[in-house]
C-alpha positions as YAML, in Angstrom:
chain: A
units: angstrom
residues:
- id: 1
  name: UNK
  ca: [0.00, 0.00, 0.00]
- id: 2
  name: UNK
  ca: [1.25, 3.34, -0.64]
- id: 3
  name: UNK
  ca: [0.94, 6.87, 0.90]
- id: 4
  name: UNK
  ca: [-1.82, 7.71, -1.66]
- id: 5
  name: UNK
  ca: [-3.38, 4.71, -0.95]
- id: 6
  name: UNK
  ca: [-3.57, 5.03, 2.70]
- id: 7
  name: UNK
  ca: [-4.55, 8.41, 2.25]
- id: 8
  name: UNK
  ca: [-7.47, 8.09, 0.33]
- id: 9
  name: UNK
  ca: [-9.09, 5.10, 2.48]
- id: 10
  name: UNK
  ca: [-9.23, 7.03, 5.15]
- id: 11
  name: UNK
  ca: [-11.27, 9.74, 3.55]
- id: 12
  name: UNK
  ca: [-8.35, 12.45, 3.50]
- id: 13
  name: UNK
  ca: [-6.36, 12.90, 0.34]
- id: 14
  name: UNK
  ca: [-2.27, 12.81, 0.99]
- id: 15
  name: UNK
  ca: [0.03, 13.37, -1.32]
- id: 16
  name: UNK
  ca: [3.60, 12.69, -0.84]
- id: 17
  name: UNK
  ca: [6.18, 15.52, -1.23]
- id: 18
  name: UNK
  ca: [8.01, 13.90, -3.29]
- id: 19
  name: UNK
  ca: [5.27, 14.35, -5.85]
- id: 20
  name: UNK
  ca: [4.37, 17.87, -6.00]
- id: 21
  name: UNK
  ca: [7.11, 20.33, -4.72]
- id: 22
  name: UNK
  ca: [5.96, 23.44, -2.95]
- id: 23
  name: UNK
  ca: [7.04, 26.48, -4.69]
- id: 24
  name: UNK
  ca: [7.41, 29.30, -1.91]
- id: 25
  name: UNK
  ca: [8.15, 32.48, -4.09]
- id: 26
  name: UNK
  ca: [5.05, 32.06, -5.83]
- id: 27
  name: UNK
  ca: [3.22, 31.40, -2.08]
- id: 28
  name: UNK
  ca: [4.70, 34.51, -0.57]
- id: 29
  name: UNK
  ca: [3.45, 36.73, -3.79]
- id: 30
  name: UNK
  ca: [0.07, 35.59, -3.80]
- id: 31
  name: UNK
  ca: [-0.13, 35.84, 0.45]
- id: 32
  name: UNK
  ca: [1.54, 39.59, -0.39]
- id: 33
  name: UNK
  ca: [-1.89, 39.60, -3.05]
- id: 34
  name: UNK
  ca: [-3.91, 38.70, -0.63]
- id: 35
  name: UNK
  ca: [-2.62, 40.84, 1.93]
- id: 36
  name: UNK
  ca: [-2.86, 44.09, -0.24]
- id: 37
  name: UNK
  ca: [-6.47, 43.14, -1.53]
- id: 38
  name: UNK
  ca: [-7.76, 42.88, 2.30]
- id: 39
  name: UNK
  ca: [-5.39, 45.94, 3.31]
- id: 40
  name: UNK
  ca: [-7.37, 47.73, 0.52]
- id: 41
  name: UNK
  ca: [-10.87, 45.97, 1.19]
- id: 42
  name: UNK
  ca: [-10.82, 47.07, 4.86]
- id: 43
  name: UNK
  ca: [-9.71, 50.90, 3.84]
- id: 44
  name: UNK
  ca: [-12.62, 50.77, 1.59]
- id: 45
  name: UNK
  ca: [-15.12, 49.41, 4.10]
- id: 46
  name: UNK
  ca: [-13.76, 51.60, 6.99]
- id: 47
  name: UNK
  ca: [-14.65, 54.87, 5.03]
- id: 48
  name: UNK
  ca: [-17.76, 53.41, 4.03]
- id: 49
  name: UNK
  ca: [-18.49, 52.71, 7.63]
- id: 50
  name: UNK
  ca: [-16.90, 56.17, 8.91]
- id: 51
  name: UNK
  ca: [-19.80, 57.62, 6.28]
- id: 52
  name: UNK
  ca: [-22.35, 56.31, 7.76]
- id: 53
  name: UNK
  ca: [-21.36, 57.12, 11.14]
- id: 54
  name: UNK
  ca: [-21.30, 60.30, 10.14]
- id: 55
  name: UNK
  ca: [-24.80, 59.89, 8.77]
- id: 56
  name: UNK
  ca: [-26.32, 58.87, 12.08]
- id: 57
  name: UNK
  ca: [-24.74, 61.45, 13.86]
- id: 58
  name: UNK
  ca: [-26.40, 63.90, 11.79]
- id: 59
  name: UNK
  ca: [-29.35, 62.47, 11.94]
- id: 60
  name: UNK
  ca: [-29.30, 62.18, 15.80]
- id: 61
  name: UNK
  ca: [-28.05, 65.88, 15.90]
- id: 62
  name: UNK
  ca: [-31.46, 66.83, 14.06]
- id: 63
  name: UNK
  ca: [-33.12, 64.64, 16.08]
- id: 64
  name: UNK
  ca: [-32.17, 66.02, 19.56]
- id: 65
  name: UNK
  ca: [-32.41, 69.56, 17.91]
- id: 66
  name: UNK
  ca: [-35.77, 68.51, 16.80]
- id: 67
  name: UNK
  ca: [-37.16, 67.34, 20.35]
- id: 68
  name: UNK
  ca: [-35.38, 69.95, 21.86]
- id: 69
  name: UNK
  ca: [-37.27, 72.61, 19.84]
- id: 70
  name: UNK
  ca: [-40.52, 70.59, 20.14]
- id: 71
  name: UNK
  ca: [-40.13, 70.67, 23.92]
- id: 72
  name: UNK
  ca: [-39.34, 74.38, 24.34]
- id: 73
  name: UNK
  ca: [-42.70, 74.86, 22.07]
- id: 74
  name: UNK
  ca: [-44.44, 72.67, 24.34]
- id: 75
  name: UNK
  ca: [-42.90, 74.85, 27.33]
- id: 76
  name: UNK
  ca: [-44.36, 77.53, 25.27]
- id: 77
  name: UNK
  ca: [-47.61, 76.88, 25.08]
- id: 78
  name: UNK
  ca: [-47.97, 75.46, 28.91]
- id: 79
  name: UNK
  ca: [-46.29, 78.93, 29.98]
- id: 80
  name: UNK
  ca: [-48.82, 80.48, 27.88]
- id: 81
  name: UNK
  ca: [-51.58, 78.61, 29.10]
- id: 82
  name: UNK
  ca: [-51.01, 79.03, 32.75]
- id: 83
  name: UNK
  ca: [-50.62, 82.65, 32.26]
- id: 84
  name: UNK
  ca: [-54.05, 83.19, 30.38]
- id: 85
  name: UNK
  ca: [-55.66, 81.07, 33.03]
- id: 86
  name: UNK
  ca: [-54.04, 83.02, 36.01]
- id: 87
  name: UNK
  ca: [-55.25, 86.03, 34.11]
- id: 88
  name: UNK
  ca: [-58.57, 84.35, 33.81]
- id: 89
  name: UNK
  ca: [-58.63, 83.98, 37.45]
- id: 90
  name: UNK
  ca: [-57.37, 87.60, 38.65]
- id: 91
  name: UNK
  ca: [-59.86, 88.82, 36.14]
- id: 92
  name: UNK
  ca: [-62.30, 86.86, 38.18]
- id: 93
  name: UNK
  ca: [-61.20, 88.00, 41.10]
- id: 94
  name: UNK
  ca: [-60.72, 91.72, 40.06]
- id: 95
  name: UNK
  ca: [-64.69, 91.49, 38.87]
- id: 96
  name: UNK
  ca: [-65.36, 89.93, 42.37]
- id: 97
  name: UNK
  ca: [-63.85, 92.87, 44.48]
- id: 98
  name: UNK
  ca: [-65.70, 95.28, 42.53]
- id: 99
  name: UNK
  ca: [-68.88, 93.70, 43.01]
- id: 100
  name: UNK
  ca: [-68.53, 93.55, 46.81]
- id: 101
  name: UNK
  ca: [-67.12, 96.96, 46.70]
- id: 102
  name: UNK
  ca: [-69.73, 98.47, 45.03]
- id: 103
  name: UNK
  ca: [-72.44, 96.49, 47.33]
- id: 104
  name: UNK
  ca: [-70.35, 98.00, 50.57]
- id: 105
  name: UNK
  ca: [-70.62, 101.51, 48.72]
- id: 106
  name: UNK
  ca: [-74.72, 101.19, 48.23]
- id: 107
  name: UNK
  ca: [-74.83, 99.73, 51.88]
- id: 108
  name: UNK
  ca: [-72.96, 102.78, 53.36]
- id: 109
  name: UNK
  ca: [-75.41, 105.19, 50.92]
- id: 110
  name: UNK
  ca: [-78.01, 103.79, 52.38]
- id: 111
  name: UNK
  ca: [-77.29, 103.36, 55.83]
- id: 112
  name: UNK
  ca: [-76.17, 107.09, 55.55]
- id: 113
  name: UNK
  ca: [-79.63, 107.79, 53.95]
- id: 114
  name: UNK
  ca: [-81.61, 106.11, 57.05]
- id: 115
  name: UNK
  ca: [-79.46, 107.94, 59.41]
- id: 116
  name: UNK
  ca: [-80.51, 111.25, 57.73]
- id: 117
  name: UNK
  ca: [-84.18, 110.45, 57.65]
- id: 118
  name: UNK
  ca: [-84.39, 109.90, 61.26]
- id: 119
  name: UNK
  ca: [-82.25, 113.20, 61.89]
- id: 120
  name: UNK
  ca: [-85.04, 114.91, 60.19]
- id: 121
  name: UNK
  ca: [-87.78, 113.09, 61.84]
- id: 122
  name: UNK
  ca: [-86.47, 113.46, 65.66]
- id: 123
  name: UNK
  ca: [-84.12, 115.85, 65.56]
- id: 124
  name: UNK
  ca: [-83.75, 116.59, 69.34]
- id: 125
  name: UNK
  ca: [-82.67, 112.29, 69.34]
- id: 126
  name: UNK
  ca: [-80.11, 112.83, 66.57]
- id: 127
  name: UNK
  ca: [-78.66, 115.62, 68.69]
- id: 128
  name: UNK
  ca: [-78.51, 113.29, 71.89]
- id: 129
  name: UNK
  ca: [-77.06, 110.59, 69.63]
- id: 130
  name: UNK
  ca: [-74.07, 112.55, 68.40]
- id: 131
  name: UNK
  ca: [-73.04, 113.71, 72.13]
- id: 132
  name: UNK
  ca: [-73.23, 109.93, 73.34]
- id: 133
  name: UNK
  ca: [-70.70, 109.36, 70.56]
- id: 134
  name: UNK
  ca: [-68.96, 111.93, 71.32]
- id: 135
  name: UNK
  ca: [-68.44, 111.07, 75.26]
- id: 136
  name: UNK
  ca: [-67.41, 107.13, 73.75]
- id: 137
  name: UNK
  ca: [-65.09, 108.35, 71.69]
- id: 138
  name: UNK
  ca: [-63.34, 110.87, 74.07]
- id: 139
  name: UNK
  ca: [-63.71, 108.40, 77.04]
- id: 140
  name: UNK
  ca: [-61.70, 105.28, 74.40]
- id: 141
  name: UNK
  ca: [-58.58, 108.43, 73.51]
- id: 142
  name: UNK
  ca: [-58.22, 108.95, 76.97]
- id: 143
  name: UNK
  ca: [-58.20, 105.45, 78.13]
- id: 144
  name: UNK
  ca: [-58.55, 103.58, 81.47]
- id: 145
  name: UNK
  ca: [-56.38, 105.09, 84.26]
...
């Protein structure tokens, strides 16, 4: 049995070296081939994949430029909302103080209206009013002592 024989029963094919020499300087050319067509192949794909890169980060920039904006709108609008709303409300209440002002101003006209009626009617009881008042007030400056 020989080497080739052996070889090939055993599934794998062997060759002797006797039989085919292996030329080196035609290996190390091709391997330098080789070499220079990845060398190139990888320059190739690393710009490529620099470019695209590039690509997302511009779209990412618009993107964050884009949410930024749309949040500062939204910021916007809230601001603006709250302050038509708070204007809304002092409105409200602005409308509200008048109304009870001018109800405390019609009160006081008319209280000052009854008080001038019954001068006329009694006036000898509006006199004796205003000195009682008068002796309060004079006795509350002076005070207790």
């Amino acid at each position: 049995m020989t080497t080739d024989q052996i070889g090939s029963s055993s599934g794998r094919a062997h060759r002797s070296s006797s039989e085919h020499p292996v030329s080196w300087t035609g290996s190390s050319q091709g391997i330098a081939d080789a070499g220079s067509s990845v060398s190139s192949t990888a320059t190739t794909d690393l710009s490529k994949l620099q470019e695209e890169v590039a690509g997302l980060r511009d779209t990412l920039t618009k993107y964050i430029s884009g949410a930024g904006s749309d949040a500062a709108k939204t910021a916007r609008d809230v601001g603006q909302s709250v302050a038509s709303q708070v204007g809304s409300a002092a409105s409200s209440v602005m409308e509200a103080g008048t109304t009870v002002a001018n109800t405390a101003s019609e009160q006081a006209k008319t209280f000052a209206s009854e008080i001038e009626r019954a001068a006329r009617k009694n006036p000898l009881g509006a006199m004796a009013g205003a000195l009682l008042v008068g002796v309060l007030i004079g006795l509350l400056g002076r005070g207790r002592g």
